[in-house]
C-alpha positions as a Markdown table, in Angstrom:
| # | Residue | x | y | z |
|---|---|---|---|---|
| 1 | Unk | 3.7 | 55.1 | -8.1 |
| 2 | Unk | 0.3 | 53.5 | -9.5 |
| 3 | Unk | -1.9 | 55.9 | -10.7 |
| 4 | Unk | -5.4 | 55.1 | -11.6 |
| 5 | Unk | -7.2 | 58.2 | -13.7 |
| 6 | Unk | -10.5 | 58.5 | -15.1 |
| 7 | Unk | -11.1 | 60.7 | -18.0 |
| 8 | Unk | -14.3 | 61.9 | -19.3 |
| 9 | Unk | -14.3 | 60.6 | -23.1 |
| 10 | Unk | -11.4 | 58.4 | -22.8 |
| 11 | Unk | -10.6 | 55.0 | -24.3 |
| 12 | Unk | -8.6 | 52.5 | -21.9 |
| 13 | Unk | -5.0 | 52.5 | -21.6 |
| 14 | Unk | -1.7 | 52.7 | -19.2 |
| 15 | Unk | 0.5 | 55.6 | -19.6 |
| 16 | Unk | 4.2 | 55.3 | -17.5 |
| 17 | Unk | 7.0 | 57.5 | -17.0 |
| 18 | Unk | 9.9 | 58.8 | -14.8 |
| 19 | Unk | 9.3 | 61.6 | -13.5 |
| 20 | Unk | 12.1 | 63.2 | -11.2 |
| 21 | Unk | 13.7 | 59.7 | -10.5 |
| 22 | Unk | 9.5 | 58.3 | -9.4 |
| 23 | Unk | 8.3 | 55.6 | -12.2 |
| 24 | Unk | 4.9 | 56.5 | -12.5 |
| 25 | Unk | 2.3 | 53.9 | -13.8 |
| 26 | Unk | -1.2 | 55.4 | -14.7 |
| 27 | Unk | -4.0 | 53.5 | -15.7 |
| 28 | Unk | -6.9 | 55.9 | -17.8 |
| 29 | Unk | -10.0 | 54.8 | -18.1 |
| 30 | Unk | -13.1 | 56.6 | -19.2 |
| 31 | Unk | -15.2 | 58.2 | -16.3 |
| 32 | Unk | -18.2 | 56.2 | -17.0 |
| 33 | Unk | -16.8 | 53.2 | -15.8 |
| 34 | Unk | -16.2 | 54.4 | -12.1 |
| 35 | Unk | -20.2 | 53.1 | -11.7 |
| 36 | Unk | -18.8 | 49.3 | -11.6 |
| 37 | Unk | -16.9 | 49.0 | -8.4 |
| 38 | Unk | -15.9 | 45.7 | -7.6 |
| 39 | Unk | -14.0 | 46.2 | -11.3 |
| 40 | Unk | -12.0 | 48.5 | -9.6 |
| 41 | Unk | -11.1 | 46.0 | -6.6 |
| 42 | Unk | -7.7 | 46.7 | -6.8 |
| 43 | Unk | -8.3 | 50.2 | -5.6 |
| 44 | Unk | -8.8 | 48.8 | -2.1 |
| 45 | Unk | -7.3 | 51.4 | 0.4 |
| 46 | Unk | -6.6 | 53.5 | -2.6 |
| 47 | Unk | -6.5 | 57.3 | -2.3 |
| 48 | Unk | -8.4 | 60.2 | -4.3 |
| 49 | Unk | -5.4 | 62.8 | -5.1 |
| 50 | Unk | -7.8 | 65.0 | -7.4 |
| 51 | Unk | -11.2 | 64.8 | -7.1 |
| 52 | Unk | -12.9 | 67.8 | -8.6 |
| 53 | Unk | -16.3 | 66.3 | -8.8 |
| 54 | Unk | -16.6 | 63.9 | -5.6 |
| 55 | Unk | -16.5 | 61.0 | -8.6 |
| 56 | Unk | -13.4 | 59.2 | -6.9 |
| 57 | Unk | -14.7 | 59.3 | -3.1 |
| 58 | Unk | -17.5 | 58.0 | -4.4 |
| 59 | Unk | -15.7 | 55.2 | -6.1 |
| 60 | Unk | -13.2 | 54.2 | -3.6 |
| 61 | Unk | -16.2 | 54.1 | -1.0 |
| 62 | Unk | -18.6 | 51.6 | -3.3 |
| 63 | Unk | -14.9 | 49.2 | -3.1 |
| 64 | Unk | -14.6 | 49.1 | 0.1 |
| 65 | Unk | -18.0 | 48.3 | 0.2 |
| 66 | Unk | -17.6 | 45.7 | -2.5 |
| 67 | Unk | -14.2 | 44.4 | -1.1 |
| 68 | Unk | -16.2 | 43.8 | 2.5 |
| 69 | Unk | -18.5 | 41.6 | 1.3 |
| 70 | Unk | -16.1 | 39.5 | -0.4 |
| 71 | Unk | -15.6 | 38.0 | -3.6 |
| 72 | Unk | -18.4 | 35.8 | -4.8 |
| 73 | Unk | -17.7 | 32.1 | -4.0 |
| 74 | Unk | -17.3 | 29.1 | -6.3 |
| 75 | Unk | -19.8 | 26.5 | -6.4 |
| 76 | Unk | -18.4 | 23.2 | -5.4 |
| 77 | Unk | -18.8 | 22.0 | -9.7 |
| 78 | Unk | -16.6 | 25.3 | -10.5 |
| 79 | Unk | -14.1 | 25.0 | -7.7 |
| 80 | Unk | -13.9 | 21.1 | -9.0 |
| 81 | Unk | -13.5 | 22.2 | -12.4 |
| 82 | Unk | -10.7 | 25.2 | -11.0 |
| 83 | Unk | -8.9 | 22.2 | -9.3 |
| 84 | Unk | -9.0 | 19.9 | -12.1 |
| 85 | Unk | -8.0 | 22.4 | -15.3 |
| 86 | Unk | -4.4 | 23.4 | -13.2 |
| 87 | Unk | -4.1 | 19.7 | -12.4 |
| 88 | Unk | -4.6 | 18.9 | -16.1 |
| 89 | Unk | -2.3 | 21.8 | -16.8 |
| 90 | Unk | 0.8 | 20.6 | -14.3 |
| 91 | Unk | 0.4 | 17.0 | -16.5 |
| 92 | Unk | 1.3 | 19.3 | -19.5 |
| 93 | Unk | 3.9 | 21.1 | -18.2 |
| 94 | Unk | 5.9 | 18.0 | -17.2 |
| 95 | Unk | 5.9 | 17.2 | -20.9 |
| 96 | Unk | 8.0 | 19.8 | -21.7 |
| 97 | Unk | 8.1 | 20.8 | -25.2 |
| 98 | Unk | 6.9 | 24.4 | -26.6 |
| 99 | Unk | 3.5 | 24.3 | -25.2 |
| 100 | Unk | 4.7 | 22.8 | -22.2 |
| 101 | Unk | 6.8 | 25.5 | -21.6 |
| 102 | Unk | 4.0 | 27.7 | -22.4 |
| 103 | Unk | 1.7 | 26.4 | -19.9 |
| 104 | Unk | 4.4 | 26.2 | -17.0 |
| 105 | Unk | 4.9 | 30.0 | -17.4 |
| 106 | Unk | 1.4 | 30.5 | -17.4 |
| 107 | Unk | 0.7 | 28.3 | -14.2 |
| 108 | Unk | 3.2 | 30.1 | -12.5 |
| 109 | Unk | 1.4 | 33.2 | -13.5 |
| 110 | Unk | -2.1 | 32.0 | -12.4 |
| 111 | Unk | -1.4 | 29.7 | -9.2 |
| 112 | Unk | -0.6 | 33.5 | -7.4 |
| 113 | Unk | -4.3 | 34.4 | -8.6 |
| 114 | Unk | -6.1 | 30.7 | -8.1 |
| 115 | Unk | -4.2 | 30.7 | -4.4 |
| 116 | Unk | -6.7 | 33.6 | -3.5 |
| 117 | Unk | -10.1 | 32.5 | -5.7 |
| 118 | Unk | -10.1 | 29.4 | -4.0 |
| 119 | Unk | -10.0 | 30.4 | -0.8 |
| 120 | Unk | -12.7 | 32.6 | -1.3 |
| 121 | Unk | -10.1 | 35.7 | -1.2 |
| 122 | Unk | -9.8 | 38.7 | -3.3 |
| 123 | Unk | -6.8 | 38.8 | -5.5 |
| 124 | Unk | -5.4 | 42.3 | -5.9 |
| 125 | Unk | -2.4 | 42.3 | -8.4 |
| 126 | Unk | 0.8 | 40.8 | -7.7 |
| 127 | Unk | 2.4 | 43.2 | -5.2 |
| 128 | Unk | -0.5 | 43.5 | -2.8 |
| 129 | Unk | -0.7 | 39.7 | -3.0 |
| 130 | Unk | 2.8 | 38.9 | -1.9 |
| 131 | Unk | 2.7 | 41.6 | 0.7 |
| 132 | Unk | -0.4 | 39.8 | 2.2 |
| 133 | Unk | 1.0 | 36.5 | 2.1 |
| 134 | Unk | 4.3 | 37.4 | 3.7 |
| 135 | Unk | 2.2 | 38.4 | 6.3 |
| 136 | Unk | -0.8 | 36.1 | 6.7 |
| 137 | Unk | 1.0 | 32.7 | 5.1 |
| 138 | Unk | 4.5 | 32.4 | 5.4 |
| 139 | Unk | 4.5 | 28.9 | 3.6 |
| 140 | Unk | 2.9 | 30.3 | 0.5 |
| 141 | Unk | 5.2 | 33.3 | 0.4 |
| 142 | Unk | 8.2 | 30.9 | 0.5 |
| 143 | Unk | 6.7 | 28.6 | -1.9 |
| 144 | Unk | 5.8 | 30.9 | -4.5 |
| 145 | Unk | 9.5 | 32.8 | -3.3 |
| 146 | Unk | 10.9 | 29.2 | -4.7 |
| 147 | Unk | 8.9 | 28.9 | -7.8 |
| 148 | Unk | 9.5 | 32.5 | -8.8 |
| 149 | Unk | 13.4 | 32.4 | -8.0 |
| 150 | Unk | 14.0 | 29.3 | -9.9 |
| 151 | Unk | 11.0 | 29.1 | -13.1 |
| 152 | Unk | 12.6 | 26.1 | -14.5 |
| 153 | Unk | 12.5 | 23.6 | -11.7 |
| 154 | Unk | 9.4 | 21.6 | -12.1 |
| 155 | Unk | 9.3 | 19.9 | -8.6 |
| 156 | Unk | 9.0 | 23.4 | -6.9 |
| 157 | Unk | 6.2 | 24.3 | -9.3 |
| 158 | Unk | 4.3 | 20.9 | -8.5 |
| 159 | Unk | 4.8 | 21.6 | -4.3 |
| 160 | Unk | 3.2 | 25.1 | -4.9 |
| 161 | Unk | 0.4 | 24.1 | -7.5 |
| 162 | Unk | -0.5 | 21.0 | -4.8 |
| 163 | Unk | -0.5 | 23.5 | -1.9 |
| 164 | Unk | -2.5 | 26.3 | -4.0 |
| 165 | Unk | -5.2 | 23.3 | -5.0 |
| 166 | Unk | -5.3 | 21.4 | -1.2 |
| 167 | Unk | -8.3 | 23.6 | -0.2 |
């Protein structure tokens, strides 16, 4: 279960426990943050369990709002320069060595995210993300599915970074 709690006073930071066989992840932040919504885009369809001051309906309200509207688009320079960095990246990767290596784990980290930014889409979190794309595009799903099931084979990771960037 993800939790997200806002705390008057608080610092930042992620609390998780079992709890009668339920793995609970809760996210604290302090309460003055709740004013910057579309930081909190990830609480799309999210649900107020205690809300003693109206603080949380407020918040998930000003999300939806935020999430309706979309997320703002790239220029055509920054979605160039999007396209180009992962292209420059996938060059890397097929190097190999250490910072190869590093780089292909992080491009299989961030093609999930740039999948959604460049089609003008917000991303929310892995789970979410998967869920939507079983759903709306199967050939992603399966792609990413591929890549994800088998992090070592370079030719799947080049299909899915080409089909992320052909926007």
């Amino acid at each position: 279960m993800d939790l997200a709690c806002f705390v008057d006073g608080s610092e930042m930071f992620e609390h998780t426990r079992s709890h009668h066989g339920v793995f609970i992840d809760a996210w604290v932040y302090p309460t003055e943050l709740m004013n910057e919504a579309v930081e909190f885009i990830k609480l799309h369809k999210a649900h107020c369990v205690i809300d003693k001051r109206g603080l949380c309906q407020t918040l998930v309200c000003e999300v939806e709002k935020e999430y309706q509207k979309g997320p703002l688009p790239l220029s055509d320079l920054d979605k160039a320069n999007f396209i180009e960095l992962r292209q420059k990246i996938l060059k890397q990767v097929c190097k190999g060595g250490l910072e190869g290596n590093y780089k292909k784990a992080w491009l299989q980290s961030d093609l999930l995210q740039a999948y959604f930014t460049l089609r003008g889409l917000w991303y929310l979190g892995a789970k979410q993300s998967f869920s939507w794309l079983k759903v709306n595009n199967e050939a992603a799903f399966e792609l990413f599915s591929e890549v994800y099931e088998e992090p070592q084979n370079i030719e799947k990771l080049k299909r899915l970074a080409a089909f992320v960037i052909n926007v």
